[in-house]
N, C-alpha and C positions, 0 to 999 in steps of 0.2 A: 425510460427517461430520455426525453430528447438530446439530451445536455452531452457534447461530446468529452472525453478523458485525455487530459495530458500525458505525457511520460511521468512526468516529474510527479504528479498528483496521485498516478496510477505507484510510483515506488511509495509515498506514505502511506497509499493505504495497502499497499503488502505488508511492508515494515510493522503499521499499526494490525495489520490483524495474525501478527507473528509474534509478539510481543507478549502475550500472554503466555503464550507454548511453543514448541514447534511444534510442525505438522508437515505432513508428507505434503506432497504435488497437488495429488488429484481432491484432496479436499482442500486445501488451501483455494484452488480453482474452485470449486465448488462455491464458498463461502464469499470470493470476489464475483462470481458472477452471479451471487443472489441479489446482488445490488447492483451490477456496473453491466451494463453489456458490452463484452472484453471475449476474445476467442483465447481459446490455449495458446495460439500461435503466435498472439500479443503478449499473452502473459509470462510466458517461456523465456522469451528475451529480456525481460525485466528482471527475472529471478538470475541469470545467467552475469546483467549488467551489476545487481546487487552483489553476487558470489565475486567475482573482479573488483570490485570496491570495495571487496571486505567487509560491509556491512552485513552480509548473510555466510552463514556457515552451512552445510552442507556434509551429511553423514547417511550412510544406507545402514537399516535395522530389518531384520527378519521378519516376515509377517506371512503366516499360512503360507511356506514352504517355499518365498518368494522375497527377495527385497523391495524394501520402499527406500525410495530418496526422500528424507525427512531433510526442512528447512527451518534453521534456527537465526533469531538474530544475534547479533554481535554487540558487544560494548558501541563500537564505534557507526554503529546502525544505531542506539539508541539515543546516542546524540545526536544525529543527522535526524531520527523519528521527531524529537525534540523540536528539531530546530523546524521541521514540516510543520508540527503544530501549532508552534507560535507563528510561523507566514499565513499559516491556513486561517488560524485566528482574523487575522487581522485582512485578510482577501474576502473572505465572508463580509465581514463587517462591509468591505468595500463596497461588495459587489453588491451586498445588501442594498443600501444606501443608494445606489445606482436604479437600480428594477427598481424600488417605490419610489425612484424621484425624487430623493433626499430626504423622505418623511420621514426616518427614521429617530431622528432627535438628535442625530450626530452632526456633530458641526466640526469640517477638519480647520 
């Protein structure tokens, strides 16, 4: 995708692809970068900026003889997820609007 990633866009879609479960690091990473092209060294900081906001929680679990850092979200991450979808809603729509040159039938 050519399309470069904000910070702020890159925390909804953490938040949004943690929302269903937790999940450790390295898949989590995985699953953002099947879509985004994002290095671990970008994504690191974002999950560190989310843990200090408190929207992410953070717990190690055992796994084959070894701990995972597993990432869960927070009550107050699922209102902040919220409140990304509803701006995202309506920045689509925008940006929509914008690339076909208004054709889109929306009239602001």
């Amino acid at each position: 995708m050519r399309f470069s990633i904000s910070g702020t866009l890159l925390e909804a879609c953490v938040l949004g692809a943690l929302s269903a479960k937790p999940t450790y690091g390295y898949d989590l990473t995985q699953r953002v970068q099947a879509v985004l092209a994002v290095s671990e060294s970008t994504l690191y900081p974002v999950l560190r900026r989310l843990l200090s906001d408190q929207t992410l929680h953070a717990y190690d679990a055992p796994h084959d003889g070894r701990n995972r850092r597993y990432y869960e979200i927070t009550e107050q991450g699922r209102v902040l997820l919220h409140q990304y979808q509803n701006d995202w809603q309506l920045y689509k729509k925008h940006v929509e609007n914008l690339i076909t040159g208004g054709q889109t039938g929306e009239q602001e």
